[in-house]
C-alpha positions as CSV (number, residue, x, y, z in Angstrom):
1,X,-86.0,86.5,-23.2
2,X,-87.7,89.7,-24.9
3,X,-90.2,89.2,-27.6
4,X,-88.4,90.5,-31.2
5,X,-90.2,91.8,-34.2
6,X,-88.9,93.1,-37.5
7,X,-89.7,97.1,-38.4
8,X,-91.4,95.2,-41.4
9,X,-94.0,93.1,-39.2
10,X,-95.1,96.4,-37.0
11,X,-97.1,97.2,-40.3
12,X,-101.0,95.7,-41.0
13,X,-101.4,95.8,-37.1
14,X,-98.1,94.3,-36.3
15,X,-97.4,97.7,-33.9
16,X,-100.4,96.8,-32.3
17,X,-99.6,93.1,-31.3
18,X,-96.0,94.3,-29.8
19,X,-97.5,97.1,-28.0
20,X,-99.9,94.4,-26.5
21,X,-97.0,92.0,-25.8
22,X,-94.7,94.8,-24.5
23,X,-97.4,95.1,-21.6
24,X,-95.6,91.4,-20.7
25,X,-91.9,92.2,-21.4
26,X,-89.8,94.1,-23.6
27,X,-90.2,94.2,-27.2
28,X,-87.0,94.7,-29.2
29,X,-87.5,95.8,-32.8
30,X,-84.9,94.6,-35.3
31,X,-84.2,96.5,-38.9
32,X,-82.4,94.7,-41.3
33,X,-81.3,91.7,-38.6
34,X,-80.1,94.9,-36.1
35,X,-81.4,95.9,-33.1
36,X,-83.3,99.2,-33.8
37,X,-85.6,100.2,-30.6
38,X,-87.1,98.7,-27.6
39,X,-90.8,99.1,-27.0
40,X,-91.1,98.9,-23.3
41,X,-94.5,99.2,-21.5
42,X,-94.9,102.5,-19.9
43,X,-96.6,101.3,-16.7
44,X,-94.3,98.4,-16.6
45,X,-91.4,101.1,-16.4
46,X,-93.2,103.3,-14.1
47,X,-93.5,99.9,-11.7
48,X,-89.8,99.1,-11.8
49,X,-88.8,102.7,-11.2
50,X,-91.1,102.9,-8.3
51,X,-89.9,99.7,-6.6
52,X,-86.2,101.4,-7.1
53,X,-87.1,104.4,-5.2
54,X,-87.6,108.1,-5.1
55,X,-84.3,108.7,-7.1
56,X,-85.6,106.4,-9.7
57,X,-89.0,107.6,-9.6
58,X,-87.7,111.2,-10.3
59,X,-85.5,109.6,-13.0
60,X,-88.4,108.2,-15.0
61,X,-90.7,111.3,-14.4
62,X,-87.5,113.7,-16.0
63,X,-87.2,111.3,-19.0
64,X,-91.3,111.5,-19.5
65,X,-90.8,115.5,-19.5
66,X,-87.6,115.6,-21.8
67,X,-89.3,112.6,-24.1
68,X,-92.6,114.8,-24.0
69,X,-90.6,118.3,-25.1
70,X,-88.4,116.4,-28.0
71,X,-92.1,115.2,-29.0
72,X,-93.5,118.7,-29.3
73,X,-90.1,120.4,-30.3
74,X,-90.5,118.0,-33.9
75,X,-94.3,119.0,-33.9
76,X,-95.1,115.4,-33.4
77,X,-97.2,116.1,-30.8
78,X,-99.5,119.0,-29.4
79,X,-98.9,121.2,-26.8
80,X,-101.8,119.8,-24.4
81,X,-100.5,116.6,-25.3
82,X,-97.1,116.8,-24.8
83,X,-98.2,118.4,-21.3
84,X,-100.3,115.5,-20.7
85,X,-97.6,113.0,-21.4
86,X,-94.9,114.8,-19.1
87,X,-97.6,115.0,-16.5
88,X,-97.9,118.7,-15.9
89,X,-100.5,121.1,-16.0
90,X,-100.3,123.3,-19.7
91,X,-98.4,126.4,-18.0
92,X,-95.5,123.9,-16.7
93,X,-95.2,122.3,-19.6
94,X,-94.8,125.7,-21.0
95,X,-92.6,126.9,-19.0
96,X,-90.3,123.4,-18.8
97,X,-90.3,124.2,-23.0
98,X,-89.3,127.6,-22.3
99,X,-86.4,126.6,-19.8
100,X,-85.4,124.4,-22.3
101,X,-85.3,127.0,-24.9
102,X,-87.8,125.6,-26.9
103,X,-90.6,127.9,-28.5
104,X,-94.0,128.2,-27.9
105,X,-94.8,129.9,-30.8
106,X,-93.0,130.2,-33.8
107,X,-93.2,131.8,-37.2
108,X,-95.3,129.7,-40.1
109,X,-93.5,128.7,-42.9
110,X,-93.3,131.4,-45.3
111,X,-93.5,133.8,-42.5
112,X,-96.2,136.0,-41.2
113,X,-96.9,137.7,-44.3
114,X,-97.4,134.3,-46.1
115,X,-99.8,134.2,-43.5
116,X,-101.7,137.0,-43.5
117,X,-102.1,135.8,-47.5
118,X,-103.4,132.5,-46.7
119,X,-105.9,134.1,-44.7
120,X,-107.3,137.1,-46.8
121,X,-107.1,134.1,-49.8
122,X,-109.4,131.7,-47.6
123,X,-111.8,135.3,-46.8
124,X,-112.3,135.9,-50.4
125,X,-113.2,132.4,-51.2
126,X,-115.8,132.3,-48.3
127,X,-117.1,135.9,-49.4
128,X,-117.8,135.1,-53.1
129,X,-119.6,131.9,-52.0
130,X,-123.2,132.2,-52.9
């Protein structure tokens, strides 16, 4: 039977115990007495997907590079490391995010001339310091 913990008890190093106990078995997280997530161990995972076979294998590597886009798609993670998660080298990554019509680059809030502010603001206050 899985190991459950409340979304209150992952607080004050609660999300480090389940992470420790999902390296066992599964962790299922409950929020108000409802299942929530599941916080599986990653090499656990890759273990059962490799004793299933290629086709599984390929499953679990697919769900890494989708998982690792969606994380860099809500700016949750960095490019590198959203490579590094999915397993790729940088420009695969890239172009996975491009094929998936996610952008590489995208205009700061405000826009570019809100940029271009920012910046000559931040030059003036580094001239006039003494």
């Amino acid at each position: 039977m899985a190991k459950t913990v409340s979304v209150a008890e992952l607080g004050h190093g609660g999300a480090s115990r389940a992470i420790r106990a999902a390296q066992d078995e599964p962790v299922l997280v409950s929020k108000e007495n409802r299942p929530a997530a599941w916080i599986l161990s990653a090499e656990k995972l890759a273990q059962v997907a490799a004793a299933r076979g290629a086709e599984s294998m390929g499953t679990y590597q697919r769900a890494l590079e989708l998982l690792a886009v969606e994380l860099y798609r809500g700016a949750t993670i960095t490019l590198g490391q959203g490579a590094k998660l999915a397993g790729m080298s940088l420009s695969d990554f890239i172009d996975l995010c491009a094929s998936l019509d996610v952008p590489i680059l995208w205009e700061p809030e405000g826009g570019i001339g809100a940029e271009v502010d920012r910046l000559e603001d931040l030059l003036r206050q580094t001239e006039s310091r003494p």
